[in-house]
N, C-alpha and C positions, 0 to 999 in steps of 0.2 A: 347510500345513506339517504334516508326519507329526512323531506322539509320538517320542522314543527314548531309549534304555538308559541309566540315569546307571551309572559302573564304580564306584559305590561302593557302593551298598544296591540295585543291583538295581530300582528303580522304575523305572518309565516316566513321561518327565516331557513337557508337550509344550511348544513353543514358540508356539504360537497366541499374540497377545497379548493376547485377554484374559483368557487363565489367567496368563499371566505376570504382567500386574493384579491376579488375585485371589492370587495365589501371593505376588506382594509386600505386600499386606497382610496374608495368612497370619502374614508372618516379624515384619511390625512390634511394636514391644513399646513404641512412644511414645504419647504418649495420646490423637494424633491421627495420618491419614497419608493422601495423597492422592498417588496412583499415573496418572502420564499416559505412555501409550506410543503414540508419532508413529511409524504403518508408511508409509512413504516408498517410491515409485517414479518414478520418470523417464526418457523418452525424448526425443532429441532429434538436430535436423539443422543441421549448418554449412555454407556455403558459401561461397565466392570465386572472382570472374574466372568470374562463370556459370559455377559449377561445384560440384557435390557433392565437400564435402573431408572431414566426419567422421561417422560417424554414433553412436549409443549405447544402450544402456538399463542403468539403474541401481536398484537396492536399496538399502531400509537399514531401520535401526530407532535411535530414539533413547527411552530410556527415562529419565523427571525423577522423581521421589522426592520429596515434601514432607513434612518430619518435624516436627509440632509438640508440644510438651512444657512442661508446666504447670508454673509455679514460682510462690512466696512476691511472684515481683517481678512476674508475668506469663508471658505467654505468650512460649517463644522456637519460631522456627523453621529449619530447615537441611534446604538444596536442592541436590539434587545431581544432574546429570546423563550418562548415559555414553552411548554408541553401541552397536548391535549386542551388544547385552546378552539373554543365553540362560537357558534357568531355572535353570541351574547358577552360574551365576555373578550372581542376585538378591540373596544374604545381604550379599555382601559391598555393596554399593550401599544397601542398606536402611539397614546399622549406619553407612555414613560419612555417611547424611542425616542418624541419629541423633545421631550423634557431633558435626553441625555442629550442633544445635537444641541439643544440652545445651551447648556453647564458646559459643553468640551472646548476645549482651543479651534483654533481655522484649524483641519484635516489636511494635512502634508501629502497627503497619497488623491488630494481634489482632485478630480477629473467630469468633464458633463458626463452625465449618466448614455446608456449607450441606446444607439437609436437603429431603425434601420432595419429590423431583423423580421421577416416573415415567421407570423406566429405557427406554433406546431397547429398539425392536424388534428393532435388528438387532447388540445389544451383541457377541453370540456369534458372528456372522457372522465369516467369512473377509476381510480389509482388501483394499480396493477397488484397483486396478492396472493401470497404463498399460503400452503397452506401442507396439512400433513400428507398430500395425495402426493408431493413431491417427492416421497422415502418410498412411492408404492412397488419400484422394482428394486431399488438398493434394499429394503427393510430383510425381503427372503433370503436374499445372496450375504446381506452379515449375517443372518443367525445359519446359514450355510460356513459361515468364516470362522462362526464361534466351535461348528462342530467339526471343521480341522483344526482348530484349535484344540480343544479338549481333548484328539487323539494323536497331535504330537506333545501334549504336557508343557503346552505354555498356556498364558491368561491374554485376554485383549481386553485395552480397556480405550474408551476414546470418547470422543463426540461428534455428532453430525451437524452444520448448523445452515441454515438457508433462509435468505432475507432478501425480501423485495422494497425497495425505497424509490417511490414515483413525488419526482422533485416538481413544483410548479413555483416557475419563476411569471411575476408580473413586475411592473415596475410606471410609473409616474410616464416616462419618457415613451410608454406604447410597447415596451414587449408583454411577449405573450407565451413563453417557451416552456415546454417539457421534457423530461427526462425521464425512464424507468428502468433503473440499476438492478439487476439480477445478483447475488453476490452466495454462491457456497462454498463450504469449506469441510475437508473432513480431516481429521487427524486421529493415526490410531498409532496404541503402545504395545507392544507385545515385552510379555515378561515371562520369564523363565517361575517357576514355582516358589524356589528361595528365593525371588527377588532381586538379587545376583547379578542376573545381565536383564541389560532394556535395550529395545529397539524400538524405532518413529519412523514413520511416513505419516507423509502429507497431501493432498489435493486438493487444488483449487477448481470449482466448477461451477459453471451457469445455471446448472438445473438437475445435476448428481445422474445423467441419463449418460456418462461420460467415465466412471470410475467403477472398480470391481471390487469389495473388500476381500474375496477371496484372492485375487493377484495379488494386494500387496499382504495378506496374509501369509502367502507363500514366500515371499518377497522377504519379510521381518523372520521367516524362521529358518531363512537360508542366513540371515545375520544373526540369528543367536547361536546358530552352529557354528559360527566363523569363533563365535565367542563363550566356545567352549576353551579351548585356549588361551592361556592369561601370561602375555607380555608385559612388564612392568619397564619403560624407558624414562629415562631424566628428559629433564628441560631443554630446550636446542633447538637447531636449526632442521629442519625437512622436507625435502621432495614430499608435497600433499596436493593432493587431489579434491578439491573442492567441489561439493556437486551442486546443481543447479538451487537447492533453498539456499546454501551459503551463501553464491555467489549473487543472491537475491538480495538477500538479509543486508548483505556488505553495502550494493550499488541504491539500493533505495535510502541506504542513510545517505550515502556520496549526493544523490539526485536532493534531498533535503537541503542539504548542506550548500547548495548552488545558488544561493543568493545573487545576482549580478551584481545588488548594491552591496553587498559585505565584499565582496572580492576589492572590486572600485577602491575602498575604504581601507585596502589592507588587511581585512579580516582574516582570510579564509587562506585557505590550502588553492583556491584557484584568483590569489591576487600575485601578481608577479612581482617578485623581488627587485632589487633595487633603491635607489637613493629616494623614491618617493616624485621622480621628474615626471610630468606626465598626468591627462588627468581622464576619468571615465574610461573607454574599454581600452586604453594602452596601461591602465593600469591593471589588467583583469591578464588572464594566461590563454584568453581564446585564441585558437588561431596556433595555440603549442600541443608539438605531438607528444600523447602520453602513452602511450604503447605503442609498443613495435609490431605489435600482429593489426590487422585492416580490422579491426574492430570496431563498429558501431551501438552507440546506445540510445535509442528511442524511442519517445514514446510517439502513439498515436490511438486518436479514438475509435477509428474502424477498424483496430486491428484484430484480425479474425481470434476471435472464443475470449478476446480478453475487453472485449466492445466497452465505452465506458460517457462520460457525457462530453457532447461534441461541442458544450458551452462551459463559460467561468461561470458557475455556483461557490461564490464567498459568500460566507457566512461571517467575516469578522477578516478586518485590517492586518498586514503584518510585513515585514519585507519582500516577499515573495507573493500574495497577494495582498485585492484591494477590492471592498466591498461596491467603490466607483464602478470596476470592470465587467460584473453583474450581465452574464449574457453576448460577452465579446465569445465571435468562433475562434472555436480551436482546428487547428490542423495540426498534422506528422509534425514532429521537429526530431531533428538528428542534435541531440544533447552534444553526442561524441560522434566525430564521422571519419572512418577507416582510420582511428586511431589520435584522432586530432580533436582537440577540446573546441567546436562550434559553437555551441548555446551556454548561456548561463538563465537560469531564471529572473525573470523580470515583469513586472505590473508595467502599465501603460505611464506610470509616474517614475516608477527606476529605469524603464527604457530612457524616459527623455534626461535623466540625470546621469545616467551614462554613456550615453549614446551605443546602446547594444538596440539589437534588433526584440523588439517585441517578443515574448515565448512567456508567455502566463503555465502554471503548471496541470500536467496532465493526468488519470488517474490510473496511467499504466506505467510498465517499464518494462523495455524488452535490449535485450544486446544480443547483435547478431555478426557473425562475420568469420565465423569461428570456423573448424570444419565440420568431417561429418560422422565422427565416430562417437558412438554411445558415450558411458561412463565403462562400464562394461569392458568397452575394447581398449579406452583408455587405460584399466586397469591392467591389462592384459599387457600392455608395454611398458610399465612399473616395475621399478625395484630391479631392475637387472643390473645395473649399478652399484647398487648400495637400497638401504631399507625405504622404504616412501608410505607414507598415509593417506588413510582414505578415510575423508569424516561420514561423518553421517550430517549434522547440521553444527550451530551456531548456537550460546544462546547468553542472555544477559548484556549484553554490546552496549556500551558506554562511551561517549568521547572523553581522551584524555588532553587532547591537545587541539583546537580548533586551525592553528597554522599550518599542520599537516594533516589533518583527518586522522590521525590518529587515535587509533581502540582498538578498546580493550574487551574480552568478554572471555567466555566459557565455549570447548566441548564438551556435546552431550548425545546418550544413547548410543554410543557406538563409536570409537574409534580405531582402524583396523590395519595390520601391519600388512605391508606387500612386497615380497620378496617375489624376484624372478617372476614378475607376471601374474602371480596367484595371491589371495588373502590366506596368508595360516596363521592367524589369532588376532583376536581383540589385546591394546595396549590402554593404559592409565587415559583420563582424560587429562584434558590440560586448560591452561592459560594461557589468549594469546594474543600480543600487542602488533597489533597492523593496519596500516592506513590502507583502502580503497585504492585510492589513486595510485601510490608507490605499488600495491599488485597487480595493477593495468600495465605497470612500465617494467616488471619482473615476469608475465605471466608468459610462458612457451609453450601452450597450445592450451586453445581452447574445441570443446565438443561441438556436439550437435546442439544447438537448440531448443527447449521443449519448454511447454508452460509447467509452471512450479510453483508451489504454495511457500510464501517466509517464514521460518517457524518465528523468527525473533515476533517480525512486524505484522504477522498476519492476520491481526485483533485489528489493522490501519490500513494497510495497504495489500491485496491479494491478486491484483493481476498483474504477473510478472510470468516473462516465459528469459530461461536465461539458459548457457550451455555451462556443463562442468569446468574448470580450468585447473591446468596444470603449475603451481611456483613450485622452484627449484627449491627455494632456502624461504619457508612458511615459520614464520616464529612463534614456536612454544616457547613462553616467556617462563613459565611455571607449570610444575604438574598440579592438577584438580583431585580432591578425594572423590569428586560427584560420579556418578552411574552416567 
């Protein structure tokens, strides 16, 4: 981005952003102030009826302002954020964070701003950017995908989408830190002519040099064959086979849901039961074992293909963060360790109100511990007993009960009957009410491993690598009339 001419004093101002970071705290006049500018790009591809229908690439800038200001009661703070904000137009976004910090109460989540931290290397750099060259080997290989399509007599229809966000945190107190977030995602639908049966896959990827639409084309029309046959079963209990989006979908709400201070408080599904004796982390469940298989779940920022920012980037206050914490390092945390509830999330202000150990939140999620069979093989030792399911995904997930984690939501695109090892037909979708947690303490084998796109959450959250899991007794609550 070139400097240019402001028409009122004649200076040359530039739009870079991380002068515009340093420029916004030039202006500040509160007695703290923490400057975040998210440079945004995006490319992406649609399709339908095997066929290329949109294509795009996009720009932006969103620039957050944290103003905090010392008073007699505490500390208040006021956060404000705008879009496509230019160096001429910073005063006025500084004085309305201002303006919000001096109107709010003392900030319950006060903390000194964070110190300490050796600025990135590449603070000054130019923000990193996508652009359509990123589709230049996938774009061939889908319209390869479209013409095995059109000669087994099904439709693909989906979207491609890839976006670069290079975070520059600055702050009052001397940081000086970068981040540049890779993020793609593909999802495609195959459909049968009448519409009839659907099938979905999904992929999450750093840079789409990683995924084939022809495998999973092949992939989706080995499951509309499954779903040539049509099993109709009632509501009830089942051996189901959960594959790695589900069991994404399920544990990133559970990871949400991990407040340290709601548990503390009785809130949640990980506050322990009892007369209320006790206070801070003997009131919380850390430290109980919630599955019986050595199962772990955690996150971490270096974790290989799912890499993510190795700092706190809040943008806004709330149980689980705190716009104070701006910059604090993150490392590994084991959420859940061989089966036992270790961590609950917590800000540097519910740490000290509960006395759990610090664990700010991280922007992956991986569970590991499982063994090492595919879904594949897993299916293969199905149904020998009695009939077992095997989803495809998740979708619409709601909580119904926050004491237990309980929810609710929808299958979709595919639900498939497994007798004796093999899939012979597609069955109704369903309805189906089940907490997270109680399927960590039900589940008898989990798979392999592998990264995996959420279909629920994957517009929020997309780096998750998770393995298939096996519950005996998965509840269809209700049958669905949805495809």
């Amino acid at each position: 981005m070139s400097p240019r001419t402001n028409g009122t004093n004649g200076t040359r101002r530039s739009n870079a952003p991380h002068e515009i970071v340093e420029r916004a705290l030039e202006l500040s006049r509160a007695d703290g102030c923490v400057v975040i500018a998210d440079e945004q790009s995006s490319a992406n591809l649609r399709w339908a009826g095997n066929a290329l229908t949109t294509n795009g690439v996009t720009r932006g800038r969103t620039l957050t302002v944290i103003a905090t200001v010392d008073g007699g009661q505490g500390t208040a703070s006021g956060v404000v954020s705008r879009s496509a904000v230019t160096a001429d137009e910073l005063e006025p976004l500084v004085r309305a964070a201002e303006a919000a910090a001096r109107d709010a109460g003392p900030a319950e989540d006060a903390q000194p701003l964070v110190t300490g931290r050796k600025a990135s290397a590449h603070f000054t750099d130019a923000p990193d950017e996508t652009s359509s060259e990123v589709f230049a080997q996938f774009a061939p290989a889908l319209g390869e995908a479209f013409q095995q399509a059109r000669a087994g007599s099904r439709e693909l229809y989906g979207f491609a989408h890839h976006g670069v966000v290079s975070s520059y945190l600055g702050t009052s107190a001397g940081l000086r830190l970068r981040h540049d977030q890779p993020t793609g995602t593909l999802e495609l639908n195959a459909k049968s002519p009448d519409r009839a049966r659907s099938a979905w896959a999904g992929r999450a990827t750093p840079d789409f040099g990683d995924v084939d639409p022809r495998e999973m084309d092949a992939e989706l029309a080995r499951r509309l064959g499954w779903a040539e046959r049509r099993i109709e079963l009632p509501a009830g209990r089942y051996e189901t086979l959960l594959p790695p989006t589900a069991v994404a979908d399920l544990l990133i709400y559970q990871l949400w849901s991990s407040s340290a201070r709601d548990a503390a408080e009785g809130r949640t599904v990980f506050s322990r039961p009892g007369d209320g004796e006790g206070a801070g982390a003997a009131r919380t469940r850390v430290g109980e074992r919630l599955s019986g298989l050595p199962l772990t779940l955690r996150s971490d920022p270096a974790a290989a293909g799912l890499e993510c920012a190795p700092f706190v980037l809040a943008h806004a206050s709330g149980d689980d963060a705190s716009v104070f914490d701006n910059g604090l390092p993150l490392a590994a945390t084991d959420w859940v360790r061989d089966g036992v509830l270790n961590r609950l999330l917590t800000t540097r202000h519910s740490a000290g109100l509960t006395g759990l150990p610090l664990a700010p939140g991280i922007d992956n999620l991986l569970l590991e511990g499982g063994g090492s069979r595919s879904l594949e093989e897993m299916v293969a030792a199905s149904g020998h007993d009695g009939p077992a399911l095997l989803l495809t995904c998740l979708w619409y997930i709601r909580e119904v009960d926050p004491a237990t984690l309980l929810l609710t939501g929808l299958t979709r695109d595919g639900v498939y009957l497994v007798e004796g090892g093999e899939v012979v037909g597609e069955v109704n979708n369903f309805r189906f009410n089940e907490s997270p947690v109680d399927l960590l303490s039900r589940a008898v084998e989990a798979g392999r491993t592998e990264r995996t796109l959420p279909r629920e959450w994957g517009d929020y959250f997309t780096r998750a690598a998770m393995p298939a899991l096996r519950i005996p007794d998965f509840n269809m609550s209700s049958v669905s009339p949805g495809v």
